[in-house]
N, C-alpha and C positions, 0 to 999 in steps of 0.2 A: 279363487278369491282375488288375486293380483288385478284381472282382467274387470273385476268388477268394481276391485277400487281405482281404476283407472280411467273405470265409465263414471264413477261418483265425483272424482277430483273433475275431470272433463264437464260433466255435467253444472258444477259449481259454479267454473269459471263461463259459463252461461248465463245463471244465473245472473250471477252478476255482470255480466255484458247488457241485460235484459234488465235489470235495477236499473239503467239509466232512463229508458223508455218509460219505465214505471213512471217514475220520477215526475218524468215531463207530461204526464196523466195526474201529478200533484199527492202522488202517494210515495210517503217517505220510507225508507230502508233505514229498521234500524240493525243494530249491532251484534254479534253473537252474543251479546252478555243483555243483552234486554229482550223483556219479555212480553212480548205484544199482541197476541192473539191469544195467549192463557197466561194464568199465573205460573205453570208449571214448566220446568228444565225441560231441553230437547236434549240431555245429556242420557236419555235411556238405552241398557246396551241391547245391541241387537242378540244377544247370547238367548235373554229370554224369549220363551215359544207366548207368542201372541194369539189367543183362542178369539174365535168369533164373536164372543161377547164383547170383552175386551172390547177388537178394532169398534165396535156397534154404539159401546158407553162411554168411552174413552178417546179414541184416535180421527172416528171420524166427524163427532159436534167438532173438535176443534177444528178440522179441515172443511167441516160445511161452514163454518163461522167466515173462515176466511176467505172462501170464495163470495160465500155472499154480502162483504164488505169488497170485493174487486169488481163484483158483478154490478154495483149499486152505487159505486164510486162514482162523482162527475169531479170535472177540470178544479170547482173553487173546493173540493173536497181534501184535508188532511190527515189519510189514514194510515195510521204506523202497522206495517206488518212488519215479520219477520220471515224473510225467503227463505232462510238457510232451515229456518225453523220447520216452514210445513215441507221442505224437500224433506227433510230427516224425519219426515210421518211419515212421508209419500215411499220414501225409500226402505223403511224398516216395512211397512205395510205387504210392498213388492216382496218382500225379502221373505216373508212370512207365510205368504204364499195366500194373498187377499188381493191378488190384483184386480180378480174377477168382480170382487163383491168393492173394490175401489171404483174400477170402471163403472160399473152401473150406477152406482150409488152418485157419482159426477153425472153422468150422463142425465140422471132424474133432479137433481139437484139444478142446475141449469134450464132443461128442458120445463119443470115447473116455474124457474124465471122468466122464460121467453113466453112462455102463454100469459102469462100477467103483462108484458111486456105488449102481445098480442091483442090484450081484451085493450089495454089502455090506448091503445092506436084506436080500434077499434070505435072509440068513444069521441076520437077527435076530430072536428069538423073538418069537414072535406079541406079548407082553404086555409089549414093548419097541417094534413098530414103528410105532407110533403118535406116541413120542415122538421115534423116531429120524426119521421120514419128514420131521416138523414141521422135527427140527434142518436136515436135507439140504436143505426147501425154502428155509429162513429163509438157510443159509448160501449158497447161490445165488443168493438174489435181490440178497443182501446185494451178490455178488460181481458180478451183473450193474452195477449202482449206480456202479460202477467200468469196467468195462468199455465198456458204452455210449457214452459220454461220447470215450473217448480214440482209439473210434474212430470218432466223428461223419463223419469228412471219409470214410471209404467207404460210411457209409449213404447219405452223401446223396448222393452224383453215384454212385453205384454199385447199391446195394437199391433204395433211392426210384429211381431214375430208370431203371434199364436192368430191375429187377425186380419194380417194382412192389411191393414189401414191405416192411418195418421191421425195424434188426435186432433190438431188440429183442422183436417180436413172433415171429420166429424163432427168439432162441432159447429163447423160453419154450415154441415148440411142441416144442421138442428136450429140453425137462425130460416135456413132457407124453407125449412117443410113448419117452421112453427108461427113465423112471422112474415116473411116474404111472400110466400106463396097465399097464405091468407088473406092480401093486401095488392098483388102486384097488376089484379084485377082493376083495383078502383086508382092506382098510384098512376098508372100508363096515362089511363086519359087525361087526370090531370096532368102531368108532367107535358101531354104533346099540349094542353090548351096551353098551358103556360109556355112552352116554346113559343107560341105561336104570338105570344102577346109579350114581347123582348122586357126581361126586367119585374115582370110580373115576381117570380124569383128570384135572388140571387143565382146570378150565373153558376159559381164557386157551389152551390146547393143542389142544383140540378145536375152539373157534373158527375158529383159525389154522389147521390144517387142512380143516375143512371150507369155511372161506371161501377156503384154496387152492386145492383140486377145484373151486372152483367157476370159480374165474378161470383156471384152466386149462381146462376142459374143463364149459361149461354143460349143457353135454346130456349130462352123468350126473347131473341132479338126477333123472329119474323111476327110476333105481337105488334111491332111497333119500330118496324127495319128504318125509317126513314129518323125515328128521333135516336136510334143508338147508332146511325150511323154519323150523328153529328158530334158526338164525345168519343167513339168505340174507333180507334184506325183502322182502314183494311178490313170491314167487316161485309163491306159489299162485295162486287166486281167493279173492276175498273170501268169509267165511264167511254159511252160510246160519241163517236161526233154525233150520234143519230141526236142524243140526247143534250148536244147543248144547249138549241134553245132553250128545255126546261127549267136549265139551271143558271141559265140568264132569268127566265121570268121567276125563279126563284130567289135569285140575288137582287132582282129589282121591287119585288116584295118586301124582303128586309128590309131593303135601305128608307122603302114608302113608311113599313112599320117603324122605324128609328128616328124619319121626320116628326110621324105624328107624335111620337112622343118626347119630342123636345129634344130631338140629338141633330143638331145641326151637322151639317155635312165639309163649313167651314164657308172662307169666304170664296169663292169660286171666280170671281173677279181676279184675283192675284195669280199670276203668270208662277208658274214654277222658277225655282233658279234657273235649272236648263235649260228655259224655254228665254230666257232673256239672254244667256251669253252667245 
């Protein structure tokens, strides 16, 4: 028992390392003494045996409640949870010996929000989904940030230990097989047309997504090797002299694409300082 209240204190002070993160996702932390996700005390002891119904009528609406206000969360959103609150579901739940029927039950709970998540991409005009895909990744991850954390105490004696796995790295394969993958077909093309036409995107947009794809799912960079080699470092081989012309007539393409669209190159008349001393 020592050992394990030393993984709960441990884990707490995570938690709350990870409140501040929340935070800055616009979702407030409130206090052990308020009650934000249910009307009811998280003061219950762990002495009592927790039967399956129980966790099913009782422990887990409250913890589906609260994922799916983190999951559904954006930036101008003000949602009061209580961390310490669903940690102390999540932890008596583990303790109880419902990790299994925890696990799944997140795993379906999520996995039904990214298919909605999916259909609604799905619906959005090609010259929208680029930016809409970005929003869907960013506010996921945002959401995982929060998630994680409050359920440390089933990754660890639960994923780690009986599964071999992380949950996070779960369930970002659950973004990747339910949304990414569904989408990375039609996103590629547009993304290289949009390279191609500087601005068309925000740079800052294209970025973030293609440095998504990529942390999801590496082995779609020979999909489209030449537009993740322009965000991704080191993703190619180093270049050959064989090759520089090409990347002259590459760099003289850009600079023609930045004329025509209104990025002057400056005044080219003016001598450098150096060139005058």
């Amino acid at each position: 028992m020592e050992g394990m209240e030393e993984m709960e204190e441990d884990a707490l002070e995570r938690i709350e390392d990870d409140n501040h993160n929340c935070r800055a996702e616009g979702v407030s932390v409130c206090s052990p003494a308020q009650v934000c996700v249910d009307s009811d005390s998280s003061s219950d002891t762990f002495l009592n045996a927790m039967t399956a119904e129980e966790y099913r009528t009782v422990y887990w609406p409250k913890l589906e409640r609260a994922i799916e206000h983190l999951l559904n969360q954006s930036p101008m959103d003000h949602i009061s949870i209580s961390y310490e609150q669903i940690y102390s579901h999540v932890y008596k739940c583990v303790c109880q010996q419902h990790s299994e029927l925890l696990y799944n039950d997140l795993m379906w709970k999520i996995t039904s929000h990214l298919e909605q998540v999916s259909s609604k991409l799905q619906a959005s005009p090609p010259e929208h989904l680029i930016e809409n895909f970005n929003l869907a990744l960013t506010q996921y991850t945002a959401a995982l940030h929060c998630i994680v954390p409050v359920f440390i105490y089933m990754n660890k004696f639960y994923i780690e230990t009986k599964l071999n796995r992380d949950l996070r790295d779960d369930l970002m394969k659950l973004f990747s097989d339910h949304v990414a993958e569904k989408h990375v077909g039609t996103l590629l093309p547009l993304l290289k047309k949009a390279h191609s036409m500087p601005f068309q995107v925000k740079p800052s947009t294209m970025a973030s997504v293609v440095k998504g794809l990529y942390a999801l799912r590496p082995d779609w960079v020979p999909l489209a090797p030449a537009l993740f080699s322009r965000f991704i470092p080191q993703i190619e081989p180093p270049a050959l002299e064989s090759q520089l012309p090409y990347y002259a007539a590459q760099d003289k393409k850009l600079q023609m694409d930045l004329s025509q669209n209104g990025f002057s190159r400056g005044d080219q008349s003016r001598k450098r300082a150096s060139e005058e001393s």
